[in-house]
PDB file of N, CA, C and O in Angstrom:
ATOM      1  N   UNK A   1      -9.050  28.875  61.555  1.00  0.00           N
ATOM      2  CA  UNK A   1     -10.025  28.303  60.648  1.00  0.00           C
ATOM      3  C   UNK A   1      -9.568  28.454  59.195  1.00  0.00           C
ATOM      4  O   UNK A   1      -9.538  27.526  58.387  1.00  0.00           O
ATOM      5  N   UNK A   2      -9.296  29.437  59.003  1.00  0.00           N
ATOM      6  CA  UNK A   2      -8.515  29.845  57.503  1.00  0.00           C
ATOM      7  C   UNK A   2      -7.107  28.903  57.032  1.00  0.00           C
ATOM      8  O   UNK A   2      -6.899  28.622  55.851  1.00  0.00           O
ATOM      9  N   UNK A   3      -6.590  28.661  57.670  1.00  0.00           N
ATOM     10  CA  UNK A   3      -5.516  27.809  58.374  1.00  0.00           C
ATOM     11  C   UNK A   3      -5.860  26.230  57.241  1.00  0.00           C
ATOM     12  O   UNK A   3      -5.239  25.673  56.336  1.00  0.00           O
ATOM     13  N   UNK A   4      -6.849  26.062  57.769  1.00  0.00           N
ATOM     14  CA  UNK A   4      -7.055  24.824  57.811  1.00  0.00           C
ATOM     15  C   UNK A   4      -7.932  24.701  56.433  1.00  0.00           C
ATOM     16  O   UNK A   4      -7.763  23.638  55.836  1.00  0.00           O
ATOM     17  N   UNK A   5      -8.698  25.482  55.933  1.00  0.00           N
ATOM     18  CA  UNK A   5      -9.317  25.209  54.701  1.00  0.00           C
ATOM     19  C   UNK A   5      -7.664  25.889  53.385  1.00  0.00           C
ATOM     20  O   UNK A   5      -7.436  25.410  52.275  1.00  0.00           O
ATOM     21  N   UNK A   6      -6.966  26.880  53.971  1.00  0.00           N
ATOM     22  CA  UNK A   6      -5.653  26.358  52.876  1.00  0.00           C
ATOM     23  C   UNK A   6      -4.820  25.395  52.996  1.00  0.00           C
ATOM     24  O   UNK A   6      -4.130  25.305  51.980  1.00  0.00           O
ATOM     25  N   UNK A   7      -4.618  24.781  53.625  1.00  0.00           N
ATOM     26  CA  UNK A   7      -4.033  23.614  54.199  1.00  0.00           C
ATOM     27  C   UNK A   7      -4.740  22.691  53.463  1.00  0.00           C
ATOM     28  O   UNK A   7      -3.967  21.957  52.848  1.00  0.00           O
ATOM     29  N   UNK A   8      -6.008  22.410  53.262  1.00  0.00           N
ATOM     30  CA  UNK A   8      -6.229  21.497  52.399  1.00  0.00           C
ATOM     31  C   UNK A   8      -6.366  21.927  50.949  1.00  0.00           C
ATOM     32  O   UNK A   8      -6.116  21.205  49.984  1.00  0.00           O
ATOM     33  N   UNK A   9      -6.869  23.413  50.895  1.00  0.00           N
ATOM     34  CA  UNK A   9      -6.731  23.508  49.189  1.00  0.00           C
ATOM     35  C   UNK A   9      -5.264  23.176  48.647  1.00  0.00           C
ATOM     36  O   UNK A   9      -5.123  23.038  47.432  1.00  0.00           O
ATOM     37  N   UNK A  10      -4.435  23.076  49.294  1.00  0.00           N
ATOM     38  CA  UNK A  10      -2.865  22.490  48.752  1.00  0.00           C
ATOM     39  C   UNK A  10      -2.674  21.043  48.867  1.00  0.00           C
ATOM     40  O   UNK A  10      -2.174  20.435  47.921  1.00  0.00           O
ATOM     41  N   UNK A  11      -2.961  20.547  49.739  1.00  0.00           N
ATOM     42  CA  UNK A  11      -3.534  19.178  49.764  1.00  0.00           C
ATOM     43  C   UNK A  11      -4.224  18.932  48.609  1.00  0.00           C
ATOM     44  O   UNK A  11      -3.832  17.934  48.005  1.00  0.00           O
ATOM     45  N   UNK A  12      -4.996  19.445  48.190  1.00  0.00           N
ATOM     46  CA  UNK A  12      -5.990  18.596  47.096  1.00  0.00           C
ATOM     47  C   UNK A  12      -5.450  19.098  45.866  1.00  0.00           C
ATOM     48  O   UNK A  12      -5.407  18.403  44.850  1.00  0.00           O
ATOM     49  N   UNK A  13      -5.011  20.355  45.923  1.00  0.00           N
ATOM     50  CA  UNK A  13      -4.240  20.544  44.192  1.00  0.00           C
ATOM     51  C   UNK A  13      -3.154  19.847  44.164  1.00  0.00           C
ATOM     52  O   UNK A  13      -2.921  19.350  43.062  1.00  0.00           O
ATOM     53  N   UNK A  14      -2.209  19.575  45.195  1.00  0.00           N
ATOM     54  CA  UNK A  14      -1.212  18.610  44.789  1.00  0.00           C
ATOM     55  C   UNK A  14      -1.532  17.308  44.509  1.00  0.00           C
ATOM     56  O   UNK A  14      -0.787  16.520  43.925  1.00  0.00           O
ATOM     57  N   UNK A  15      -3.181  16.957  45.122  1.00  0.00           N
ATOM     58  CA  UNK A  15      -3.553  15.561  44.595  1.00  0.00           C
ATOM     59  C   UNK A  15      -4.360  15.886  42.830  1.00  0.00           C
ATOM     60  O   UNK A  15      -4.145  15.020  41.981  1.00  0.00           O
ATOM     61  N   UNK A  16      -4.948  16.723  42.557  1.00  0.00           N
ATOM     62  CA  UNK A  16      -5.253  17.135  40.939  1.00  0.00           C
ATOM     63  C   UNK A  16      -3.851  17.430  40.713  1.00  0.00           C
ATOM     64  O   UNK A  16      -3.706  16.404  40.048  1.00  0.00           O
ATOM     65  N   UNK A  17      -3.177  17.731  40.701  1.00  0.00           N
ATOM     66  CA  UNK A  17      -1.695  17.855  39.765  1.00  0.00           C
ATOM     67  C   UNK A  17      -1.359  16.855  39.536  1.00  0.00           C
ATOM     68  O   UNK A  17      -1.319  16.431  38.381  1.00  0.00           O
ATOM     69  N   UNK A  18      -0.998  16.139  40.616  1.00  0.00           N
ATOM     70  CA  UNK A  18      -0.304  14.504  40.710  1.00  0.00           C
ATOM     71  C   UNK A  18      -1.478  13.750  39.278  1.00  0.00           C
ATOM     72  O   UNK A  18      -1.027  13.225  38.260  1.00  0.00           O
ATOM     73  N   UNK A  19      -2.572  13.860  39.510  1.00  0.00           N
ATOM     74  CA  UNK A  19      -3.820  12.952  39.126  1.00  0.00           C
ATOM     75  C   UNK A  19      -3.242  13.472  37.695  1.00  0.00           C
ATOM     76  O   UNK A  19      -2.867  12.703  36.809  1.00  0.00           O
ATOM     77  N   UNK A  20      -3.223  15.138  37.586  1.00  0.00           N
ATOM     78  CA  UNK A  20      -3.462  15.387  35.998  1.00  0.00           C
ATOM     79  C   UNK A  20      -2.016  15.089  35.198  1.00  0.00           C
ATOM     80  O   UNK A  20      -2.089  15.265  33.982  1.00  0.00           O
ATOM     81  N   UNK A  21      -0.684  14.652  35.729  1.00  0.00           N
ATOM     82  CA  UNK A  21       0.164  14.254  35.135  1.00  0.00           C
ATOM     83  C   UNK A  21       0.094  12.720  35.099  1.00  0.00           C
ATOM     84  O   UNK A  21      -0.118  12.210  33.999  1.00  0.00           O
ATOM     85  N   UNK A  22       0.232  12.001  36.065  1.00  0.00           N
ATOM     86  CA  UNK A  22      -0.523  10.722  35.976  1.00  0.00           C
ATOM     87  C   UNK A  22      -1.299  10.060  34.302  1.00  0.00           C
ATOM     88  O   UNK A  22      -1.124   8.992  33.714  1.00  0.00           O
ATOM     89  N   UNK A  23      -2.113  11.191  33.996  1.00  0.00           N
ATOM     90  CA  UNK A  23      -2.941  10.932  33.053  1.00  0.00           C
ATOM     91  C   UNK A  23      -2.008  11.257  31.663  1.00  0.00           C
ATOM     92  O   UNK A  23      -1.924  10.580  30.639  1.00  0.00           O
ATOM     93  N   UNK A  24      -1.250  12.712  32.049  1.00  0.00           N
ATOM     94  CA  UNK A  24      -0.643  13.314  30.570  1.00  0.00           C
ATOM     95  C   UNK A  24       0.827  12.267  30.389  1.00  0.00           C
ATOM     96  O   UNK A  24       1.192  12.218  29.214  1.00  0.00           O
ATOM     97  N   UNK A  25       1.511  11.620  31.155  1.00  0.00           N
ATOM     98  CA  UNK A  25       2.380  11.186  31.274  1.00  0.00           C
ATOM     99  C   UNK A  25       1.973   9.387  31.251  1.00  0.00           C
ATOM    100  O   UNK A  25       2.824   8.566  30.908  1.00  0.00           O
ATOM    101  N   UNK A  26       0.865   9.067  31.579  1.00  0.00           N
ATOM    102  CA  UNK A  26       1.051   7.594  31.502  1.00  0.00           C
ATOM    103  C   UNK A  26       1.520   6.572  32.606  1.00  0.00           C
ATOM    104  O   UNK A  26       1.441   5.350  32.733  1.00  0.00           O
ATOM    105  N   UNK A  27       2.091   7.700  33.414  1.00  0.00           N
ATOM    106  CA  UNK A  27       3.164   7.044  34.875  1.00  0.00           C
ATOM    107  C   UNK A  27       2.883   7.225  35.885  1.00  0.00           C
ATOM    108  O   UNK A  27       3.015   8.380  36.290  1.00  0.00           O
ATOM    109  N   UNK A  28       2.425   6.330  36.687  1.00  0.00           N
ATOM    110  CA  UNK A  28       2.224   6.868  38.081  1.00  0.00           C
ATOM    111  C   UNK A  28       3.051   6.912  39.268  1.00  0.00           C
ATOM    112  O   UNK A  28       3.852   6.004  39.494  1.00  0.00           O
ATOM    113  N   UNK A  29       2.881   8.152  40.238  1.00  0.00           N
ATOM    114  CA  UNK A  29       4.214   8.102  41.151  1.00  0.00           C
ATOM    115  C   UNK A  29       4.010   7.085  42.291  1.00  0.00           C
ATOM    116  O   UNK A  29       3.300   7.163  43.294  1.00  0.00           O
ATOM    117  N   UNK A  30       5.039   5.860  41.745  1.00  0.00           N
ATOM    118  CA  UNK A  30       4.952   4.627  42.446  1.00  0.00           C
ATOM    119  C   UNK A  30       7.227   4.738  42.878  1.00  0.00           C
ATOM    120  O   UNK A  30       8.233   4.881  42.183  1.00  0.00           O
ATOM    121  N   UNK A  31       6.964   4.575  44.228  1.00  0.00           N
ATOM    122  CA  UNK A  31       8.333   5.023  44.589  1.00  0.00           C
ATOM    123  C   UNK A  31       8.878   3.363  43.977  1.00  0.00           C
ATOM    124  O   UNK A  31       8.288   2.476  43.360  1.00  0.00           O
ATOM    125  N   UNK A  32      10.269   3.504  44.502  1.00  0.00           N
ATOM    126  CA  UNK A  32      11.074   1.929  43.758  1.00  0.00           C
ATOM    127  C   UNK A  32      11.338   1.346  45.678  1.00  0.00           C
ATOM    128  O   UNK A  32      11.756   1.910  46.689  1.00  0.00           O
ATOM    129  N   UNK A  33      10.857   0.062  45.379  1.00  0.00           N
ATOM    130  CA  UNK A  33      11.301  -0.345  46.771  1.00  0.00           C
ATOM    131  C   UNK A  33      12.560  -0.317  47.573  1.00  0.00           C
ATOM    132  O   UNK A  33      13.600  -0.133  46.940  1.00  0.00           O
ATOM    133  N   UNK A  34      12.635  -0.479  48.940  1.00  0.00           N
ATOM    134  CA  UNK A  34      13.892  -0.687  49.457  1.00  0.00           C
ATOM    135  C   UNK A  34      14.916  -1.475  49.235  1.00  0.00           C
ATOM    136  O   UNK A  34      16.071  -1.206  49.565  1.00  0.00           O
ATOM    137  N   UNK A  35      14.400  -2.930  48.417  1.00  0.00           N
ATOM    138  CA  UNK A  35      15.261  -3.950  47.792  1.00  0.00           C
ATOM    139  C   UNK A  35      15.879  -3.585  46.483  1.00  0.00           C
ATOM    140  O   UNK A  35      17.043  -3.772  46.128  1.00  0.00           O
ATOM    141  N   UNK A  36      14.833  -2.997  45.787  1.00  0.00           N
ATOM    142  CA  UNK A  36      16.185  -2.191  44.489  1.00  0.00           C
ATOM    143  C   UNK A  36      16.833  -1.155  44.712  1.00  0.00           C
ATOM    144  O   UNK A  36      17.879  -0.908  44.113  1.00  0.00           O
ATOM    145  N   UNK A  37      16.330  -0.397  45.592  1.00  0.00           N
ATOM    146  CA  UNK A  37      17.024   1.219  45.810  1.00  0.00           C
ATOM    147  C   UNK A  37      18.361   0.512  46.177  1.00  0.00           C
ATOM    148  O   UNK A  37      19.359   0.735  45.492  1.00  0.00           O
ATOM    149  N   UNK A  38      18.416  -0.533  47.488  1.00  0.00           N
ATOM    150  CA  UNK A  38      19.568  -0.865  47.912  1.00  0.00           C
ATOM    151  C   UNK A  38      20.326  -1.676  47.048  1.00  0.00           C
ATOM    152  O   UNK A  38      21.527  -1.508  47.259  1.00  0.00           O
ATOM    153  N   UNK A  39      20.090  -2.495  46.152  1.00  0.00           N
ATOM    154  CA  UNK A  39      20.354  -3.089  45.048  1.00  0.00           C
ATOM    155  C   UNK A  39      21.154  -2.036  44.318  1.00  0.00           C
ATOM    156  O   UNK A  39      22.294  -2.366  43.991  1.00  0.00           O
ATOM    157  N   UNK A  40      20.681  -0.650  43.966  1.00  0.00           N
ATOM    158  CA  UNK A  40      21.141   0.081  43.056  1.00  0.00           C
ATOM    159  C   UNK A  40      22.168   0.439  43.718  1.00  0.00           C
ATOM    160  O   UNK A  40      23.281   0.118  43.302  1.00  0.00           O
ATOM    161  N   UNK A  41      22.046   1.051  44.689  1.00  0.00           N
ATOM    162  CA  UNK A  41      23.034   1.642  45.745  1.00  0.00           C
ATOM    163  C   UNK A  41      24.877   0.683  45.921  1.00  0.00           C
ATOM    164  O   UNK A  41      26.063   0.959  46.100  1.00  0.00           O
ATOM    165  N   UNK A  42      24.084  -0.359  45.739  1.00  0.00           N
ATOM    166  CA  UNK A  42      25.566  -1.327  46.105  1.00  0.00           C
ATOM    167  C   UNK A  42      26.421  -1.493  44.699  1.00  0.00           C
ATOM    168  O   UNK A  42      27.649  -1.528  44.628  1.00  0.00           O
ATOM    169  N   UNK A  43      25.426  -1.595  43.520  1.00  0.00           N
ATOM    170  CA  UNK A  43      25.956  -1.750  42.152  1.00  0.00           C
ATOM    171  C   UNK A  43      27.266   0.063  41.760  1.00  0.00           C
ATOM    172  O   UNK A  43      27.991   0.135  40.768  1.00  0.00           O
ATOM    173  N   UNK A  44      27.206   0.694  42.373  1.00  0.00           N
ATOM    174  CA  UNK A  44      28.105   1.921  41.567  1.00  0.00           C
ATOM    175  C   UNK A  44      28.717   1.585  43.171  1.00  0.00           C
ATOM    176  O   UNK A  44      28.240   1.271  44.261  1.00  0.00           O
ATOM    177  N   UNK A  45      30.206   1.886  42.527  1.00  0.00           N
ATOM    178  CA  UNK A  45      31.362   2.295  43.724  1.00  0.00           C
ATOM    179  C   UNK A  45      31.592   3.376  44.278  1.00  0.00           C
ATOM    180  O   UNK A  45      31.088   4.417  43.857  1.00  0.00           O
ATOM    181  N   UNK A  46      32.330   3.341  45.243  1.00  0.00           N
ATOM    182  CA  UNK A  46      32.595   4.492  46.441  1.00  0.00           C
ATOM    183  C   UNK A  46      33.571   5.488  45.400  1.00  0.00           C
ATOM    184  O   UNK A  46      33.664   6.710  45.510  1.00  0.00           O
ATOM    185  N   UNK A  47      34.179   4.742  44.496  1.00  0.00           N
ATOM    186  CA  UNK A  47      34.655   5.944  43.978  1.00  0.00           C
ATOM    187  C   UNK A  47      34.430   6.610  42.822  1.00  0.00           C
ATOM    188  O   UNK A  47      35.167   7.257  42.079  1.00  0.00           O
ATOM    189  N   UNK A  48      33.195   6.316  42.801  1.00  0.00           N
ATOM    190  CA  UNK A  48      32.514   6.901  41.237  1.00  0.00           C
ATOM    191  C   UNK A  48      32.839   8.455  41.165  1.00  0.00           C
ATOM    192  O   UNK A  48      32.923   9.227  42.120  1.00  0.00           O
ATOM    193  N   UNK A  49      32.957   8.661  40.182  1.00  0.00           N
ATOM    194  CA  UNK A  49      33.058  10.273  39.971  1.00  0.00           C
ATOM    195  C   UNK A  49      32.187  10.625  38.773  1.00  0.00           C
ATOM    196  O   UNK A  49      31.567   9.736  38.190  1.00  0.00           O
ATOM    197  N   UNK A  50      32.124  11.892  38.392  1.00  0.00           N
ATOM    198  CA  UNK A  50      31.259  12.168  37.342  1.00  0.00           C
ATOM    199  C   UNK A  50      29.997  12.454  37.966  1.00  0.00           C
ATOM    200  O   UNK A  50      29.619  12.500  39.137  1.00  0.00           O
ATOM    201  N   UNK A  51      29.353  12.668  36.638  1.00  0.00           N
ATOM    202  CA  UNK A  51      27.902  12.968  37.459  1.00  0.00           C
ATOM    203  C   UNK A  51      27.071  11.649  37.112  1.00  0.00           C
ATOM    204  O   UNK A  51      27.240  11.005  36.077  1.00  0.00           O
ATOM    205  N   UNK A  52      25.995  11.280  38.284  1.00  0.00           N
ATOM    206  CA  UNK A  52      25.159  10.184  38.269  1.00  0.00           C
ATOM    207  C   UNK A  52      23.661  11.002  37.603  1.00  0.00           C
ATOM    208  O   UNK A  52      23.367  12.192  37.718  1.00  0.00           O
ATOM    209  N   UNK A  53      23.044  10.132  37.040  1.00  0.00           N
ATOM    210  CA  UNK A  53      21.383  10.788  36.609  1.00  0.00           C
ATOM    211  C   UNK A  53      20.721   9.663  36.824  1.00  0.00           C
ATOM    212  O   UNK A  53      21.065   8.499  36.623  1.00  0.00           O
ATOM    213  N   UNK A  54      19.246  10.332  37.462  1.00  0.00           N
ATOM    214  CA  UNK A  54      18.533   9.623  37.618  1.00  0.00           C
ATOM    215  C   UNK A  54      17.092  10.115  36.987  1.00  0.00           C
ATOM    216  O   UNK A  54      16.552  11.096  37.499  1.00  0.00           O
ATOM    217  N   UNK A  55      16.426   9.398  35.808  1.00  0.00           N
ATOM    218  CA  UNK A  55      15.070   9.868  35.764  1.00  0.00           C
ATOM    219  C   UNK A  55      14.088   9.332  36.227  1.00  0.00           C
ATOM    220  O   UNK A  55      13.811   8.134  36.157  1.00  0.00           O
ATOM    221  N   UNK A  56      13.443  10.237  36.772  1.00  0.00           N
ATOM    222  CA  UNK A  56      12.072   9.956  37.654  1.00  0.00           C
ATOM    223  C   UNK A  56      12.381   9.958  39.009  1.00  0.00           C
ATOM    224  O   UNK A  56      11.831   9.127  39.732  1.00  0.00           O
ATOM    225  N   UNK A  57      13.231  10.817  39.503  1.00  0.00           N
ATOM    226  CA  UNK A  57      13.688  10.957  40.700  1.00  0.00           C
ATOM    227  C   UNK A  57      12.895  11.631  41.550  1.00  0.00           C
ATOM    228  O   UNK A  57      13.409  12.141  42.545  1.00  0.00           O
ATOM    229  N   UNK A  58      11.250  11.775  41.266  1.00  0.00           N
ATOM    230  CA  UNK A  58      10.581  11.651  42.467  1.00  0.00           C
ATOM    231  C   UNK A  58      10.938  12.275  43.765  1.00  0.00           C
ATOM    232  O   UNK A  58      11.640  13.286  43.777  1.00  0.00           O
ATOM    233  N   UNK A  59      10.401  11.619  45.091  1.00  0.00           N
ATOM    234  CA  UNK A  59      11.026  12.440  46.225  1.00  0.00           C
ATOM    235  C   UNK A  59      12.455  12.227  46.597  1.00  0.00           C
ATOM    236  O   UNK A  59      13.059  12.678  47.570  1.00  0.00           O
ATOM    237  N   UNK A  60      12.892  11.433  45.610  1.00  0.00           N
ATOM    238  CA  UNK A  60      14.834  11.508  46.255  1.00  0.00           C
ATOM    239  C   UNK A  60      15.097  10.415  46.623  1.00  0.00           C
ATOM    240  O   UNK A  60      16.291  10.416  46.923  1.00  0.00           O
ATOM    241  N   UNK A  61      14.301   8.649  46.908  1.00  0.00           N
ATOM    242  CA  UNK A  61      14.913   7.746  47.590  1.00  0.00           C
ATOM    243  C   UNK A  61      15.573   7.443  47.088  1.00  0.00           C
ATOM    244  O   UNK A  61      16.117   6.441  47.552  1.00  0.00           O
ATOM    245  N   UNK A  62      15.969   7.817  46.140  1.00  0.00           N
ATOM    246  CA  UNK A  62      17.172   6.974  45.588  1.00  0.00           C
ATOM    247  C   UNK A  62      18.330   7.822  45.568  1.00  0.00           C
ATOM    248  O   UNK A  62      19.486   7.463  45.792  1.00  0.00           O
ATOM    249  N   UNK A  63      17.830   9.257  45.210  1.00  0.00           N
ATOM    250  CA  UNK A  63      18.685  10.548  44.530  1.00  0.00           C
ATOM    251  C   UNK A  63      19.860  10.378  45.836  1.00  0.00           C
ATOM    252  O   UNK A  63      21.077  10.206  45.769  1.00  0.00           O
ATOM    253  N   UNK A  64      19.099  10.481  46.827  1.00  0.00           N
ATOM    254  CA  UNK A  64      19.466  11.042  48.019  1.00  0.00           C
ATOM    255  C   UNK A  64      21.325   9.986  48.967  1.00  0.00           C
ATOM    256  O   UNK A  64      22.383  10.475  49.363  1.00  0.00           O
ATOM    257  N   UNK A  65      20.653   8.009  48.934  1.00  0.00           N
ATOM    258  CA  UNK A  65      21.484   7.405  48.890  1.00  0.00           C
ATOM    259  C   UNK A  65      22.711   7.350  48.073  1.00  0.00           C
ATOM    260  O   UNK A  65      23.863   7.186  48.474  1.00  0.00           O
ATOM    261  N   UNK A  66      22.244   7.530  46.740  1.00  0.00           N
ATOM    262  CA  UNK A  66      23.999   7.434  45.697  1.00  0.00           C
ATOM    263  C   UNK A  66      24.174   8.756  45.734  1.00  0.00           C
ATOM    264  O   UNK A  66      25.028   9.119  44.925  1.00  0.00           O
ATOM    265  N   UNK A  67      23.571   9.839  46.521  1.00  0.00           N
ATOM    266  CA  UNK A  67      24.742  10.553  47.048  1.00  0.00           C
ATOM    267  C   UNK A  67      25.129  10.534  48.320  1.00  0.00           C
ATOM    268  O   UNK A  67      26.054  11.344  48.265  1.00  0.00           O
ATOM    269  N   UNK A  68      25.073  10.161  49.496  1.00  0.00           N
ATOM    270  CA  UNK A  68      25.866   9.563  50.123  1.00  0.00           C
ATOM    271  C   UNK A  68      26.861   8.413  49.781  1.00  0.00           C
ATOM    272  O   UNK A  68      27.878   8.168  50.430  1.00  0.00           O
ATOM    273  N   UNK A  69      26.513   7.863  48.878  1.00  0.00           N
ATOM    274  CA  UNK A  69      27.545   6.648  48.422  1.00  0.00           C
ATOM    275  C   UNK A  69      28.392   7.257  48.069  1.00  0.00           C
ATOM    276  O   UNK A  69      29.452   7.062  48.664  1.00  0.00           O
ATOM    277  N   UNK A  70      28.387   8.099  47.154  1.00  0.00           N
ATOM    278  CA  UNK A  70      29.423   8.783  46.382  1.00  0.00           C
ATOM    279  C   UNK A  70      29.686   9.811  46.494  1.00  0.00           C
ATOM    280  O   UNK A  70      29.058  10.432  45.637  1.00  0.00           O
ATOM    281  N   UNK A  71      30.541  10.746  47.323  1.00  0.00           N
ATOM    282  CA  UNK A  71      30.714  11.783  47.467  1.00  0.00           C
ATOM    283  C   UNK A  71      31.497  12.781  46.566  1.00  0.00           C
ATOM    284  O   UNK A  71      31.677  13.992  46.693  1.00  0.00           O
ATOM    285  N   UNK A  72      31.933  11.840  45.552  1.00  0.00           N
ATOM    286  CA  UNK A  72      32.610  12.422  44.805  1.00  0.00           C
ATOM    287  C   UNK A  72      32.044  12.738  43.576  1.00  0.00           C
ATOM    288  O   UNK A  72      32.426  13.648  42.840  1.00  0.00           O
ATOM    289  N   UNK A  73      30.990  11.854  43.334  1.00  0.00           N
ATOM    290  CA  UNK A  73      30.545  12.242  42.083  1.00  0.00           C
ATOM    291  C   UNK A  73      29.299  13.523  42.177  1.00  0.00           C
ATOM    292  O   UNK A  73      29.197  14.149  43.232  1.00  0.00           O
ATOM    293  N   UNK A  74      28.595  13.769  41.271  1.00  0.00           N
ATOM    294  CA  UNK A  74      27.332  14.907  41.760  1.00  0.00           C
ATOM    295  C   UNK A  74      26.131  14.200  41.492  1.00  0.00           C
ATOM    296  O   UNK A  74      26.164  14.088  40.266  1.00  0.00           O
ATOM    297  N   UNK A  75      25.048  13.632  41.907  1.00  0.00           N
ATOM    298  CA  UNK A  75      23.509  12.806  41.695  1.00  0.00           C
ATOM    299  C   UNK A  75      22.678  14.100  41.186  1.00  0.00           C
ATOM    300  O   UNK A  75      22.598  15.128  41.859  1.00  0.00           O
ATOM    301  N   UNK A  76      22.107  13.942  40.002  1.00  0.00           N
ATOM    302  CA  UNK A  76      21.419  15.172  39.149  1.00  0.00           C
ATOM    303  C   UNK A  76      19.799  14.085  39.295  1.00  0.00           C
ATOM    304  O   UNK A  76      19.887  13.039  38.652  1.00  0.00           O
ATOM    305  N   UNK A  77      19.021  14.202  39.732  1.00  0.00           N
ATOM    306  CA  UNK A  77      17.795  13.408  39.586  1.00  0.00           C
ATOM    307  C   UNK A  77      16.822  14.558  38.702  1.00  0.00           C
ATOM    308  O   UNK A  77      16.696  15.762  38.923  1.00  0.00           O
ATOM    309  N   UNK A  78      16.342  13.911  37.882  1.00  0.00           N
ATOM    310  CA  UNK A  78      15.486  14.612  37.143  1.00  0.00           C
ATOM    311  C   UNK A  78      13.586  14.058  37.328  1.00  0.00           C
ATOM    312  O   UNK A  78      13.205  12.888  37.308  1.00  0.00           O
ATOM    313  N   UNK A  79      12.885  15.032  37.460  1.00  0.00           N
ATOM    314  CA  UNK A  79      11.327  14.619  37.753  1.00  0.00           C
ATOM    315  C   UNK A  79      10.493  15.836  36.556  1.00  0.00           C
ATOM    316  O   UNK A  79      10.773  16.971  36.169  1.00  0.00           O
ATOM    317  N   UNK A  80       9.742  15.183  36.373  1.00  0.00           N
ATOM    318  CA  UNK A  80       8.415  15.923  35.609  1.00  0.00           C
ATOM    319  C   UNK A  80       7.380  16.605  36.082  1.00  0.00           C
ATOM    320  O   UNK A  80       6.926  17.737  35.920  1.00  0.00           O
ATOM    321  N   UNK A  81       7.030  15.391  36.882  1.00  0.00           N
ATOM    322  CA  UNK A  81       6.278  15.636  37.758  1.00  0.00           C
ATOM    323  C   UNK A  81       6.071  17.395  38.695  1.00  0.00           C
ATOM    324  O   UNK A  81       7.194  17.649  39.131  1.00  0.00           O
ATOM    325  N   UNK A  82       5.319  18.276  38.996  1.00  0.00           N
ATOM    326  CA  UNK A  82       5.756  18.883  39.472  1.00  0.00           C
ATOM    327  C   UNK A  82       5.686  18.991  41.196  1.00  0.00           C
ATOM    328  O   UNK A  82       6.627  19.416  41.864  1.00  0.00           O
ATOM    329  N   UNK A  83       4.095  18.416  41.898  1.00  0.00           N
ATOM    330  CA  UNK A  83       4.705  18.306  43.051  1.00  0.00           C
ATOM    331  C   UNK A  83       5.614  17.907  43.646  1.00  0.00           C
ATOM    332  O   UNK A  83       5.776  18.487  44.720  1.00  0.00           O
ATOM    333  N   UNK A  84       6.406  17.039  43.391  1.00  0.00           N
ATOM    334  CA  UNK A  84       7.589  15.949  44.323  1.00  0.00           C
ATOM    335  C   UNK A  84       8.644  17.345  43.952  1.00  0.00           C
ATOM    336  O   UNK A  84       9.187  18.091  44.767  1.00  0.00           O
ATOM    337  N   UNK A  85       8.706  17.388  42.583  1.00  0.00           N
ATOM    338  CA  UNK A  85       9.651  18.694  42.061  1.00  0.00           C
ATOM    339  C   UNK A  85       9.630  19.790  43.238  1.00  0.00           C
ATOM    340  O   UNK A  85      10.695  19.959  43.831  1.00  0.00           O
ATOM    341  N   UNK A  86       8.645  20.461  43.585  1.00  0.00           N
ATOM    342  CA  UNK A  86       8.552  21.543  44.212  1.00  0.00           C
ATOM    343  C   UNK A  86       8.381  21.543  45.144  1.00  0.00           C
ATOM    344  O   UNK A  86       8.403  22.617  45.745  1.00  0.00           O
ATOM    345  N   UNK A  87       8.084  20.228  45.884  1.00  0.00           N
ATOM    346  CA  UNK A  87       8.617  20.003  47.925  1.00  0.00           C
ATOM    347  C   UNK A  87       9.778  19.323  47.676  1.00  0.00           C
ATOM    348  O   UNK A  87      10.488  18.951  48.610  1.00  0.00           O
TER     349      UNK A  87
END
C-alpha cells in the first residue's frame, strides 16, 4: 500500500517539476519527431569526430542515434529540464 501512494507522489512531482519549468523556461517538453531525428541523423557522417552538442536533449532521441552514428565522435546533450535530466 505504501508502495503505491510513493509511486505516485513521484509521479506527480515529476509532473509539477515538468509543469514548473514549462512555465520558468517558456518550452515545453515536446520530443522532435522520427522524420527529423532521422533527417538529422543522416545529415553528419560516419566519420565525424569531435564532440557533437545537442541542446534540449531531453530523453536522448536524438542524443542516443548520433551516437551510434558516430562512434568516433562523443554526443554531449545538454537539458534543463530536470526530470528527463535525472531518469
Amino acid at each position: 500500500m505504501y508502495f503505491e501512494y510513493a509511486a505516485l507522489a513521484v509521479v506527480l512531482s515529476g509532473i509539477v517539476i515538468s509543469l514548473l519549468y514549462n512555465v520558468l523556461t517558456g518550452i515545453s517538453p515536446v520530443s522532435s519527431t522520427f522524420k527529423s531525428r532521422k533527417k538529422n541523423v543522416k545529415t553528419i557522417s560516419l566519420d565525424q569526430e569531435g564532440i557533437i552538442c545537442e541542446l534540449g536533449g531531453g530523453w536522448g532521441a536524438l542524443a542516443f542515434p548520433l551516437a551510434r552514428q558516430c562512434p568516433k565522435a562523443t554526443v554531449v546533450a545538454y537539458e534543463i529540464s530536470p526530470v528527463p535530466w535525472f531518469l
